[in-house]
DSSP file (Angstrom, degrees, kcal/mol; ACC not computed):
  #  RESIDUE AA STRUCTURE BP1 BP2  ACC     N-H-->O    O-->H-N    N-H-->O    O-->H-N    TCO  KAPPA ALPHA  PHI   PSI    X-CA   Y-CA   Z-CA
    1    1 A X              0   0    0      0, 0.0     2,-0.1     0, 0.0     0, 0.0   0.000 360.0 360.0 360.0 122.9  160.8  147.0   98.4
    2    2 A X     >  -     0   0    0      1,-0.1     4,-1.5     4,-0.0     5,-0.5  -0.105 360.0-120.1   2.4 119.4  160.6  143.7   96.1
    3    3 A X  H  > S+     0   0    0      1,-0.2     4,-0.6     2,-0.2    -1,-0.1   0.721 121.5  48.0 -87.5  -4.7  159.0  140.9   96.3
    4    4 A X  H  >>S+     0   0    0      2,-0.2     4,-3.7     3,-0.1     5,-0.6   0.936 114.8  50.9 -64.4 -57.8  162.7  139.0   96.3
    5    5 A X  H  >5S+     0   0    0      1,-0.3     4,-2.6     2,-0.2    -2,-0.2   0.892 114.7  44.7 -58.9 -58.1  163.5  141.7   99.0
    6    6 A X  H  X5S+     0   0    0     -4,-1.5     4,-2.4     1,-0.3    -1,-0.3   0.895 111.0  48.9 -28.8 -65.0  160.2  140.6  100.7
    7    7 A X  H  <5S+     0   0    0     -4,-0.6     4,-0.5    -5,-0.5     3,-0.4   0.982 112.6  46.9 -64.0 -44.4  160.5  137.2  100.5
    8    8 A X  H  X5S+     0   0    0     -4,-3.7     4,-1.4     2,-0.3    -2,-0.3   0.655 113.7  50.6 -67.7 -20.5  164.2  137.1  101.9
    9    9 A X  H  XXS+     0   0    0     -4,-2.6     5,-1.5    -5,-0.6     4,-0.6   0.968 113.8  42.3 -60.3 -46.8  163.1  139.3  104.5
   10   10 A X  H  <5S+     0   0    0     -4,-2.4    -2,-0.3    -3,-0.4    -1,-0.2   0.307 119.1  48.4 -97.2 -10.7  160.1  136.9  105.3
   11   11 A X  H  45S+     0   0    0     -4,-0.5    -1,-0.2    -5,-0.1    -3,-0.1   0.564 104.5  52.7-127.4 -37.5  162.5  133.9  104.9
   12   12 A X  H  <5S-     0   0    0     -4,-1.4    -2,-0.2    -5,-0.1    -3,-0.1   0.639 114.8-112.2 -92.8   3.7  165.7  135.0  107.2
   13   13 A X  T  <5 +     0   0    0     -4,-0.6    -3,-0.2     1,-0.3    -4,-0.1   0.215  68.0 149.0 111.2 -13.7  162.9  135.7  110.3
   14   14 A X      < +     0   0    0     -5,-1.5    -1,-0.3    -6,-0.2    -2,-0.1  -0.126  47.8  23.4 -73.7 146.0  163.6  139.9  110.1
   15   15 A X  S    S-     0   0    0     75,-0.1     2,-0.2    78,-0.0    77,-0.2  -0.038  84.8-102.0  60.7-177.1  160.2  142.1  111.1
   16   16 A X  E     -A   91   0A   0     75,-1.9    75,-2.5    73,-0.1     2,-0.5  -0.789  18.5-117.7-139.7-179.7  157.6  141.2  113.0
   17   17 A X  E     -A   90   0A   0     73,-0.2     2,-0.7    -2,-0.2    73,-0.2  -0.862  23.0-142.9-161.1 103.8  154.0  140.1  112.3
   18   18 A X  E     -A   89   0A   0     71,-1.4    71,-0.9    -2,-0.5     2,-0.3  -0.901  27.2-160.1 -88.6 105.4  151.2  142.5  113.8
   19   19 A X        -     0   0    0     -2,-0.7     2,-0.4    69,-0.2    66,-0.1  -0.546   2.7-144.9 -57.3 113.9  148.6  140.1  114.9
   20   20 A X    >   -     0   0    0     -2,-0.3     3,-1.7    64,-0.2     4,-0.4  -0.816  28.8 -89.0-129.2 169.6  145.3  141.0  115.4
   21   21 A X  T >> S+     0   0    0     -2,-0.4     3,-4.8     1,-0.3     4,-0.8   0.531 119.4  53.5 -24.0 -60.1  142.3  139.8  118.0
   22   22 A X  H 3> S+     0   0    0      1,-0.3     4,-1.3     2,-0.2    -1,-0.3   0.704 104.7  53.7 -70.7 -32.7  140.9  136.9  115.9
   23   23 A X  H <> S+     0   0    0     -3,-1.7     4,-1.3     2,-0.2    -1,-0.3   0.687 117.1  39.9 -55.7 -19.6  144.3  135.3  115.6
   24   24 A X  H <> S+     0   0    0     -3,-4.8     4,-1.9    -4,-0.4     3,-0.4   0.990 116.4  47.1 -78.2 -55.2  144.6  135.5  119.6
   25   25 A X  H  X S+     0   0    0     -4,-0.8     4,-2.2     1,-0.3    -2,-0.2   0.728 116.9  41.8 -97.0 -40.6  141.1  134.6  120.5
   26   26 A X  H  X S+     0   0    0     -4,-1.3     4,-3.6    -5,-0.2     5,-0.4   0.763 112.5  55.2 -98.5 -12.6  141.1  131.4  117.9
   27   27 A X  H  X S+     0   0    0     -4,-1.3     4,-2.7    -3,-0.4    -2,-0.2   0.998 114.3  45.1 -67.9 -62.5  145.2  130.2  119.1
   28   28 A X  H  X S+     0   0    0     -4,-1.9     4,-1.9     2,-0.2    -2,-0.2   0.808 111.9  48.6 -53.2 -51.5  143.4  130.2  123.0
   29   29 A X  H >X S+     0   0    0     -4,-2.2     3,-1.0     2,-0.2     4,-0.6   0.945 114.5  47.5 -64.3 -78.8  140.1  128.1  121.5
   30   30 A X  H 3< S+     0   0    0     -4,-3.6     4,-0.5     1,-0.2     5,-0.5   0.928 118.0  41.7 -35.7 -40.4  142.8  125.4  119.6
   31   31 A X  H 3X S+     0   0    0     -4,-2.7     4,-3.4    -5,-0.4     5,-0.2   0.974 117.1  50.9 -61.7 -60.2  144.9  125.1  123.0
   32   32 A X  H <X S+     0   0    0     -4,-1.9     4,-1.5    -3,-1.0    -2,-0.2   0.870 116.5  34.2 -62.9 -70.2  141.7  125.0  125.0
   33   33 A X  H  X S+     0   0    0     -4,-0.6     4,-2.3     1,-0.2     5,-0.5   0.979 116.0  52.5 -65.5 -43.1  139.8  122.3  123.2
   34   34 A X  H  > S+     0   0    0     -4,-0.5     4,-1.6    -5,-0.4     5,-0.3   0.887 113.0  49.2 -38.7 -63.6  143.0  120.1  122.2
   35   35 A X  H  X S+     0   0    0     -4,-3.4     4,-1.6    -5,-0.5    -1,-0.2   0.854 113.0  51.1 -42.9 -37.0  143.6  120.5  126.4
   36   36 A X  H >X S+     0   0    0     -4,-1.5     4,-3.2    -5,-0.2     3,-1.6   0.993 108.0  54.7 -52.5 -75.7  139.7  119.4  126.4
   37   37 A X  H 3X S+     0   0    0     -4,-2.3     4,-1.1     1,-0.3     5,-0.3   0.892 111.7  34.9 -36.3 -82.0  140.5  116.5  124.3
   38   38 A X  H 3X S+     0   0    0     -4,-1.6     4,-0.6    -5,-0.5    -1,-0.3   0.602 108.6  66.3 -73.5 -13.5  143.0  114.8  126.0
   39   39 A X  H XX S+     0   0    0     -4,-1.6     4,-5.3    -3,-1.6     3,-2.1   0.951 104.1  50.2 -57.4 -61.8  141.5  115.7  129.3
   40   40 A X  H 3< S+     0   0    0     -4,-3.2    -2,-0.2     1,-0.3    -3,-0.1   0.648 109.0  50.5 -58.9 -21.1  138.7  113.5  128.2
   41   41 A X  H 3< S+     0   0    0     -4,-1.1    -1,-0.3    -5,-0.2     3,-0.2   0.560 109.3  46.4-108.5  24.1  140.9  110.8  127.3
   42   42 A X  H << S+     0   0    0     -3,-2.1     2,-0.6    -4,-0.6    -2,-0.2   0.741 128.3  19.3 -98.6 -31.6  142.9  110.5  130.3
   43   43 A X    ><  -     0   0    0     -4,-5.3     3,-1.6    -5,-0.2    -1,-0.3  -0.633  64.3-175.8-143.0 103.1  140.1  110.6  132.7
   44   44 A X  T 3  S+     0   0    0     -2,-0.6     3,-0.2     1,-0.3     4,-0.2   0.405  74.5  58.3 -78.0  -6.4  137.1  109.9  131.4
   45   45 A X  T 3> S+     0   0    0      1,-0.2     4,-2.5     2,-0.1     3,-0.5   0.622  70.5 103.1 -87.9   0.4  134.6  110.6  134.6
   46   46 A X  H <> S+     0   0    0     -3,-1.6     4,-1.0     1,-0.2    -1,-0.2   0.564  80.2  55.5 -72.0  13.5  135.7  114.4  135.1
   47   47 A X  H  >>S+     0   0    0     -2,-0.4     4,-3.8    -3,-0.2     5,-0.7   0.882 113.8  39.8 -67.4 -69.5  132.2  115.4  133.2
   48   48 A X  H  45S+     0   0    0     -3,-0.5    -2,-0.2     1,-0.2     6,-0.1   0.787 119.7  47.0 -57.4 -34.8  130.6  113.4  135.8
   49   49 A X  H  <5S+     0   0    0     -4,-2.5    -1,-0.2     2,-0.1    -2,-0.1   0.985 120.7  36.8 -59.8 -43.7  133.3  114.9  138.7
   50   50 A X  H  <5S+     0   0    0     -4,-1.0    -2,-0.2    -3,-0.3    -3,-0.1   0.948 131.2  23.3 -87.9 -38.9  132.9  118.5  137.6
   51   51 A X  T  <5S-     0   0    0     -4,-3.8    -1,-0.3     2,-0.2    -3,-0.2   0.299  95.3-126.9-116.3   6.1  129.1  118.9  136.7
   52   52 A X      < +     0   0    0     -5,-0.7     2,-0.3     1,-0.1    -4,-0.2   0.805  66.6 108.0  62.9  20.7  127.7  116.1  138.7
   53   53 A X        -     0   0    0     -6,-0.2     2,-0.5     3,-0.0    -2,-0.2  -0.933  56.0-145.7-144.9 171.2  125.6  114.0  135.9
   54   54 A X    >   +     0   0    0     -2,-0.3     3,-1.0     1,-0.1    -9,-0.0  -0.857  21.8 179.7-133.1  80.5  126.2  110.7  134.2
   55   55 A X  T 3  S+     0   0    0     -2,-0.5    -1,-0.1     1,-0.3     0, 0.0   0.981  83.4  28.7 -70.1 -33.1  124.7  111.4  130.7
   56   56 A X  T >> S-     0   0    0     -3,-0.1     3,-1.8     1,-0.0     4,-0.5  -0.073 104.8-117.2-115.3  47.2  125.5  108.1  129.5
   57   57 A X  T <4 S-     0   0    0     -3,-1.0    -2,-0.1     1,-0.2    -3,-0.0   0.483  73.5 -53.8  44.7  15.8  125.4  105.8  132.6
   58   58 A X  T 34 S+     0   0    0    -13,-0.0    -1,-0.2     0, 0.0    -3,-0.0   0.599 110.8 111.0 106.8   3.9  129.3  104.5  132.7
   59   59 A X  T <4 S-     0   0    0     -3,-1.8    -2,-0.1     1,-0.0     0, 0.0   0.980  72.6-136.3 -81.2 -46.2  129.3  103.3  129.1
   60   60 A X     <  +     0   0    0     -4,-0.5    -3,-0.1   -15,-0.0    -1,-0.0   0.691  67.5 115.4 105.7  26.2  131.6  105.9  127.5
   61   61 A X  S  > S+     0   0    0     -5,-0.3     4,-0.8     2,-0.2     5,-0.2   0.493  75.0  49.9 -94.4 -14.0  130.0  106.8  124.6
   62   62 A X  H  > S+     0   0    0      1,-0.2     4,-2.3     2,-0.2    -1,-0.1   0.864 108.0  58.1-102.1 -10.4  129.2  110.2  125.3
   63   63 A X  H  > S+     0   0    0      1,-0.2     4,-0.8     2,-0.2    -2,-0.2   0.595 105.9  49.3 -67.0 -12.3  133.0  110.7  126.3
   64   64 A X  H  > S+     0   0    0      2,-0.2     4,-0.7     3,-0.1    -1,-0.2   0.719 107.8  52.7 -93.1  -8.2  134.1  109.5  122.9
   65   65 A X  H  X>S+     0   0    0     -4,-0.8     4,-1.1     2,-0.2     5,-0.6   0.768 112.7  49.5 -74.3 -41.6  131.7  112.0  121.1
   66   66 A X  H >X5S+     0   0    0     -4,-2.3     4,-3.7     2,-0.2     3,-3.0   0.961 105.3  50.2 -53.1 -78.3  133.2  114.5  123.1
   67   67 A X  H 3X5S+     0   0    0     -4,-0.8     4,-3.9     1,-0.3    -1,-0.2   0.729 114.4  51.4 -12.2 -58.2  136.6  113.7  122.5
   68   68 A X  H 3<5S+     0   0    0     -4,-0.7    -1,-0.3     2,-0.2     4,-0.2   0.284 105.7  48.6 -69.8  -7.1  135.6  113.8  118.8
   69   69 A X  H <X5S+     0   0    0     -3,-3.0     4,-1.1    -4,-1.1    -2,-0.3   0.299 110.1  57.3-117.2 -29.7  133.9  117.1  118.6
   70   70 A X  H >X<S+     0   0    0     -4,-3.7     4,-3.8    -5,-0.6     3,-1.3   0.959 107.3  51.8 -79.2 -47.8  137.1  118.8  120.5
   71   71 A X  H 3X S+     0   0    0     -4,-3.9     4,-0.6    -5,-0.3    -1,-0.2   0.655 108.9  40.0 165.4 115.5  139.0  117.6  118.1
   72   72 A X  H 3> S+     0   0    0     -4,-0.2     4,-1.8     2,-0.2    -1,-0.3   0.326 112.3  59.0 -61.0 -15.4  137.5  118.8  115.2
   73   73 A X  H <X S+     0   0    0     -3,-1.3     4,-2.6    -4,-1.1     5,-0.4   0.905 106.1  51.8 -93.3 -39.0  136.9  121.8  117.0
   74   74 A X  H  X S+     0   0    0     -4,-3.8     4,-0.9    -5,-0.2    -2,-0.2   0.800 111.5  49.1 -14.6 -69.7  140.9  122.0  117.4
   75   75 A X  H  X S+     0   0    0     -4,-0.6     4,-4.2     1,-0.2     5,-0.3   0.812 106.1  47.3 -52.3 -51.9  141.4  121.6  114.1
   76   76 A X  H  X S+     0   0    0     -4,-1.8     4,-1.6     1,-0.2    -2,-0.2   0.774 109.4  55.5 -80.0  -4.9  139.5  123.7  112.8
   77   77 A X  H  X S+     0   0    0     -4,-2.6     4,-1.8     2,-0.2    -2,-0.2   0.811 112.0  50.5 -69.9 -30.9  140.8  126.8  115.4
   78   78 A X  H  X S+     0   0    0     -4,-0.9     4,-4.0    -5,-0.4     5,-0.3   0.971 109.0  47.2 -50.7 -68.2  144.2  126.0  114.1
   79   79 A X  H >X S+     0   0    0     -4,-4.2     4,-1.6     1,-0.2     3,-0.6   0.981 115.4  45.7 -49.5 -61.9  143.1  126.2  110.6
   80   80 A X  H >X S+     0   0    0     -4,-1.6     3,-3.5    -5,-0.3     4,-1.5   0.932 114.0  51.0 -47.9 -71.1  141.4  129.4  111.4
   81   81 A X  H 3X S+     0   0    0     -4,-1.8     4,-1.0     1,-0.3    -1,-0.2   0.689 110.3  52.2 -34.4 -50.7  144.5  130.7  113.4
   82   82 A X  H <X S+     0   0    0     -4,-4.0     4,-1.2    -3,-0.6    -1,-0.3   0.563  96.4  56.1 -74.6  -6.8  146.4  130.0  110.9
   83   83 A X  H <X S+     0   0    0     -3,-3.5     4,-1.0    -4,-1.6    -2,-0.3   0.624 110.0  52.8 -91.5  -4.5  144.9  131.6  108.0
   84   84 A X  H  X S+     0   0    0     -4,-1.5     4,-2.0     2,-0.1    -2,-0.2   0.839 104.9  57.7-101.0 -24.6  145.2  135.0  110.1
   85   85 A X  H >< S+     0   0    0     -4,-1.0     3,-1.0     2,-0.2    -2,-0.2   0.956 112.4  38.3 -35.0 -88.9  149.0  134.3  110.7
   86   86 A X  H 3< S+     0   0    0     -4,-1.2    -1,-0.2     1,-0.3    -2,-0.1   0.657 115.5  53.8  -7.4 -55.6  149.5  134.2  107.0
   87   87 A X  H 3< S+     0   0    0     -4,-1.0    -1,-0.3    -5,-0.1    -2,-0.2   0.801  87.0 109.3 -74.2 -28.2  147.0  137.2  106.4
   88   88 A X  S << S-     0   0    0     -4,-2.0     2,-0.5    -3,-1.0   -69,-0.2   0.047  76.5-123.2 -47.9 159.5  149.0  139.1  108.8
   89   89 A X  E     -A   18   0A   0    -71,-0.9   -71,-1.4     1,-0.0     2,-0.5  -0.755  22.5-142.0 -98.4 139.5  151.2  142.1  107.3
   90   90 A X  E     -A   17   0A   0     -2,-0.5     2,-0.3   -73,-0.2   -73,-0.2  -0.681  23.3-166.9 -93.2 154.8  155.0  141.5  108.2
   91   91 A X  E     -A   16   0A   0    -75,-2.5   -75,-1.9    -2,-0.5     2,-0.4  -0.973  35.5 -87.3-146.3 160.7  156.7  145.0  109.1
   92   92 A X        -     0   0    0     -2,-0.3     2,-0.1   -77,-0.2   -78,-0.0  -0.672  40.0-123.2 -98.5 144.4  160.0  145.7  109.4
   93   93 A X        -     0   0    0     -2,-0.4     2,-0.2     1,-0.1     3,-0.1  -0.335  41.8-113.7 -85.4 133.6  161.3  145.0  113.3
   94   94 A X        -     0   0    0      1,-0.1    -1,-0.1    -2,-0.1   -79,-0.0  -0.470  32.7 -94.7 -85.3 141.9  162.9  148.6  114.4
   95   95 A X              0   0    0     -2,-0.2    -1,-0.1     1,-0.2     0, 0.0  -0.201 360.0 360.0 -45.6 133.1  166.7  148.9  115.0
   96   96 A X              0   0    0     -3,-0.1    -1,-0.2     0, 0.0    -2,-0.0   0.513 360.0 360.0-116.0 360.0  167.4  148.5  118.7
């Protein structure tokens, strides 16, 4: 096969993409923290609901460092996620 052939393959959606753990495991961390993320800025006590401490007494500074470390942590499971997308080998999808 070609690298036209390849490309046209890879272009009209034909095979499929064998995936392998680290793509699974880093898609589930981006969902997770993004979910993280936006949890924390719709309701900003649920630290203080779920785990029962007030690290920063009601100002809301340690909910915006949170907020800000998910995410970057988002991003960078996305980036990650996506570079094993990319790395993945396309194969061609079997006649049904």
């Amino acid at each position: 096969m070609t690298a036209a052939e390849t490309s046209n393959r890879r272009a009209r959606g034909k095979g499929r993409r064998f995936l392998r753990l680290a793509f699974w495991v880093e898609i589930c961390l981006a969902f997770f923290t993004a979910f993280l993320a936006i949890l924390t800025l719709v309701w900003r006590d649920w630290i203080e609901g779920v785990f029962g401490f007030d690290p920063d007494h009601h100002n809301g500074s340690f909910e915006w460092g949170l907020v800000v470390v998910f995410a970057l942590l988002t991003v960078l499971f996305a980036t990650l996620a996506g570079r094993e997308w990319r790395r993945a080998p396309l194969r061609a999808a079997s006649a049904s």
